[in-house]
C-alpha positions as CSV (number, residue, x, y, z in Angstrom):
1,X,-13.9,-7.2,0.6
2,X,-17.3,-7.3,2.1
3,X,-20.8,-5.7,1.8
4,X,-22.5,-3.6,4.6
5,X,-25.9,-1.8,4.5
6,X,-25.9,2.1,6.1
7,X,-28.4,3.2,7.6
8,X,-30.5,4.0,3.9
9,X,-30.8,0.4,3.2
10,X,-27.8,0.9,0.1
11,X,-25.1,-1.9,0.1
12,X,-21.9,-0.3,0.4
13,X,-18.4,-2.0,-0.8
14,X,-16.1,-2.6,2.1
15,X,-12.6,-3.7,2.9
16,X,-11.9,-5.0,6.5
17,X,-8.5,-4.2,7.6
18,X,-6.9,-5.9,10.9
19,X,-5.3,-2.8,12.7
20,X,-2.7,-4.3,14.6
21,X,-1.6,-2.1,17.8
22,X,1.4,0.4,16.5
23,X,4.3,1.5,18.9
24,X,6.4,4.8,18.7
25,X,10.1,3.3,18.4
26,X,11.3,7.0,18.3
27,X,10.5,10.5,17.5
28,X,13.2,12.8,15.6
29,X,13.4,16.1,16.1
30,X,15.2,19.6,14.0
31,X,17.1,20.3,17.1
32,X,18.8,16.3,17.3
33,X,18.0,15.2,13.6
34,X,17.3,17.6,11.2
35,X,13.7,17.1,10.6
36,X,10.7,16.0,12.4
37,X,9.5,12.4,12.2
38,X,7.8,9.8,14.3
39,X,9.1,6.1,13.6
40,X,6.4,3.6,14.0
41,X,7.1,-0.3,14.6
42,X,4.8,-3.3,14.0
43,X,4.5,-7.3,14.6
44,X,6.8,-8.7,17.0
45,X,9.6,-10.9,15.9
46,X,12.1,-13.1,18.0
47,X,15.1,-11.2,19.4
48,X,17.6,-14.2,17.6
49,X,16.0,-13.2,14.2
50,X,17.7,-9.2,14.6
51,X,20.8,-7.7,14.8
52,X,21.8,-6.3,17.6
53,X,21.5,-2.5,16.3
54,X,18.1,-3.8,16.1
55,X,17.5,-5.2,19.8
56,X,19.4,-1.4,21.4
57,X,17.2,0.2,19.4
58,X,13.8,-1.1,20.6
59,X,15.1,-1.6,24.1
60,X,15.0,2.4,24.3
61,X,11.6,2.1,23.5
62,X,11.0,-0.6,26.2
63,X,9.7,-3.2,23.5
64,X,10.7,-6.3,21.9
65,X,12.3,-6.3,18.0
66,X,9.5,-5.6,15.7
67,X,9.3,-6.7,12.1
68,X,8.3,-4.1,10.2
69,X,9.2,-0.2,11.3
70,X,8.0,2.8,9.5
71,X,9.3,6.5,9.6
72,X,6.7,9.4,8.8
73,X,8.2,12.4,7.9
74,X,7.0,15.6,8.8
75,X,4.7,14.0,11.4
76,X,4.3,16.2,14.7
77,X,2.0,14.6,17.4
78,X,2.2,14.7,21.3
79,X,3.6,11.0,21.4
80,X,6.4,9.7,23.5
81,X,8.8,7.1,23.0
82,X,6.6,3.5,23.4
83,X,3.1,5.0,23.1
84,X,0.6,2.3,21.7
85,X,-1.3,3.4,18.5
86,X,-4.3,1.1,18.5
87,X,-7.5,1.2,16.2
88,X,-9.2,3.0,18.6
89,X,-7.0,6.0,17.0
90,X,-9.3,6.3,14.2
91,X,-12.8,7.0,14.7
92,X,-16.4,6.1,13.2
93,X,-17.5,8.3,9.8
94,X,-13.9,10.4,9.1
95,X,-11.7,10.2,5.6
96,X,-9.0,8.0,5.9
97,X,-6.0,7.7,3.3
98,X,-4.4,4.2,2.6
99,X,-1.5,3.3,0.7
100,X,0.1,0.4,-0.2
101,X,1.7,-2.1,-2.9
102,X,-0.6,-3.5,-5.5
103,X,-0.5,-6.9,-6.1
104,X,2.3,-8.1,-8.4
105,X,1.2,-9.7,-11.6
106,X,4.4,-10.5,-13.1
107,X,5.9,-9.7,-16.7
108,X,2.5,-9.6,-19.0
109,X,2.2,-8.7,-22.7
110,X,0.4,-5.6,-23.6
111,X,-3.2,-6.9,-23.9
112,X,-3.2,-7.0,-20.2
113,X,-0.5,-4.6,-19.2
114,X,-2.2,-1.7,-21.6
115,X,-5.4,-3.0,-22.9
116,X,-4.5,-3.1,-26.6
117,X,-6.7,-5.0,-28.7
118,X,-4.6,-6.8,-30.6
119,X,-5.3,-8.3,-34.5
120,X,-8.6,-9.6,-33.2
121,X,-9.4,-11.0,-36.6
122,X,-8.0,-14.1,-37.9
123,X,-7.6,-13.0,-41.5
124,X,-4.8,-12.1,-44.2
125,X,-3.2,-15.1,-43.5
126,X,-2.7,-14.1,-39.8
127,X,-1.0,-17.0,-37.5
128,X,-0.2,-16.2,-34.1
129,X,-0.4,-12.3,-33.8
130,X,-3.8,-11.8,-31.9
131,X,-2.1,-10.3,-28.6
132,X,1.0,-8.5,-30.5
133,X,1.7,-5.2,-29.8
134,X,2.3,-4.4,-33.5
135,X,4.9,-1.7,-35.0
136,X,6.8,0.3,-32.3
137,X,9.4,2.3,-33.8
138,X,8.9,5.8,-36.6
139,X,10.2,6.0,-39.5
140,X,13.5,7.2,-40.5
141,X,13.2,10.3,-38.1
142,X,13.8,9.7,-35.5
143,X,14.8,6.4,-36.1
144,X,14.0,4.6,-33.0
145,X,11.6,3.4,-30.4
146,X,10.8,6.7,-28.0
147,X,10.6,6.3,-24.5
148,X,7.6,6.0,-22.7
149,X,6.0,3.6,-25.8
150,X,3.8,1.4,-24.1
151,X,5.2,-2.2,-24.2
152,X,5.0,-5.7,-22.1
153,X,6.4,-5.6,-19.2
154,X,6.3,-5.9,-15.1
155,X,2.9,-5.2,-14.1
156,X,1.6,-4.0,-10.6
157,X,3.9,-4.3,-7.1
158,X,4.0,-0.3,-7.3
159,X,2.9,1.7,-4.5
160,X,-0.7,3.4,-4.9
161,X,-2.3,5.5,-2.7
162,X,-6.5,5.5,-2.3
163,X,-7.6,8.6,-1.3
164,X,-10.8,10.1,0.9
165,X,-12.1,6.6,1.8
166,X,-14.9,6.5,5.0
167,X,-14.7,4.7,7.9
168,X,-17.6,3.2,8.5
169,X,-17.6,1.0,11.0
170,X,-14.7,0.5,14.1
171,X,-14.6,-3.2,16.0
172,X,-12.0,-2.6,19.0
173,X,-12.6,-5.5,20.7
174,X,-11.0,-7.1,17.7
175,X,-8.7,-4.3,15.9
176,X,-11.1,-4.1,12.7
177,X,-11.3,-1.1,10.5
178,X,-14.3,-1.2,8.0
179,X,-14.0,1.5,5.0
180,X,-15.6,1.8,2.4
181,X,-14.1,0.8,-0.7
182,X,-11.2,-1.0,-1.9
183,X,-7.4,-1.0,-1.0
184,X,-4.7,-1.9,-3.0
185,X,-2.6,-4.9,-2.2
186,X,-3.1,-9.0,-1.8
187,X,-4.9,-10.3,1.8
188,X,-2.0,-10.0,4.6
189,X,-0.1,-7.4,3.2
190,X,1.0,-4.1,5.0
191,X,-0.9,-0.7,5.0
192,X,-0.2,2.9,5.6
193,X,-3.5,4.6,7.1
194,X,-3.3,8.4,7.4
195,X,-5.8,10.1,9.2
């Protein structure tokens, strides 16, 4: 994340992302598959690291094997087969959607995972219980531990979705995106931008 000043003087928060130049693998249709999609394919790769379903596929799209290829369902544009999707797509001040996987934090106790509080206070003889969940289960209805109980566990790698985020600056020259806010996921990882 960066800072940028508008045109008010106020420091905004801002996320750079590198828009790497998209190309349309193949477009589904009702009549030949059911439902309407356009499939979207990313990052080159070498033609020895896919299969060869892989390298027919792209050669009807008159482009090398990509590494990462994304259907959108529902998706009706005026694209044919090879198009290039570049940043230049987007444009300066509209509302951009981005999705993408949070950053995985591994298995964590409930402090973090939830926010409990914990014993806090070392007294009453307490020894090692200041980040303990504490009692989980009722009493002898129902008996057990209901679902949904809040407990340690994985934390983050889920998808999210941010919502209604401005563009507010477009670099072409060098396929940067500024909007403003954050986006979820680590530096390098992969994003869906809906317009």
């Amino acid at each position: 994340m960066t800072s940028v000043f508008n045109g008010a003087g106020k420091n905004m928060a801002c996320t750079v992302i590198e828009v790497k130049p998209n190309v349309v693998s193949q477009i589904k249709t009702v009549e030949k598959d059911g439902y309407n999609a356009v499939q979207l394919s990313y990052e080159d790769k070498k033609e020895k690291h896919s299969n060869k379903a892989e390298i027919g596929h792209f050669k009807k799209a008159n482009t090398g094997p990509k590494r990462k290829v994304i259907e959108l369902k529902g998706f009706v544009r005026d694209w044919k087969v090879g198009d290039r999707i570049t940043v230049e797509y987007f444009s300066d001040d509209t509302w951009l959607d981005i999705s993408g996987l949070t950053r995985g934090k591994g298995f964590q106790g409930v402090v973090k995972r939830h926010g409990f509080r914990g014993v806090g206070d070392q007294t009453h003889g307490q020894h090692n219980r200041n980040r303990a969940p504490g009692s989980l289960g009722a009493s002898s209805y129902p008996s057990r531990v209901l679902k949904g109980m809040r407990m340690a566990g994985q934390t983050g790698n889920r998808k999210v979705k941010m919502i209604n985020l401005r563009v507010v600056k477009l670099i072409p020259e060098e396929n940067l995106l500024v909007v403003q806010g954050s986006v979820p996921g680590a530096n390098g990882s992969y994003l869906i931008i809906e317009k």
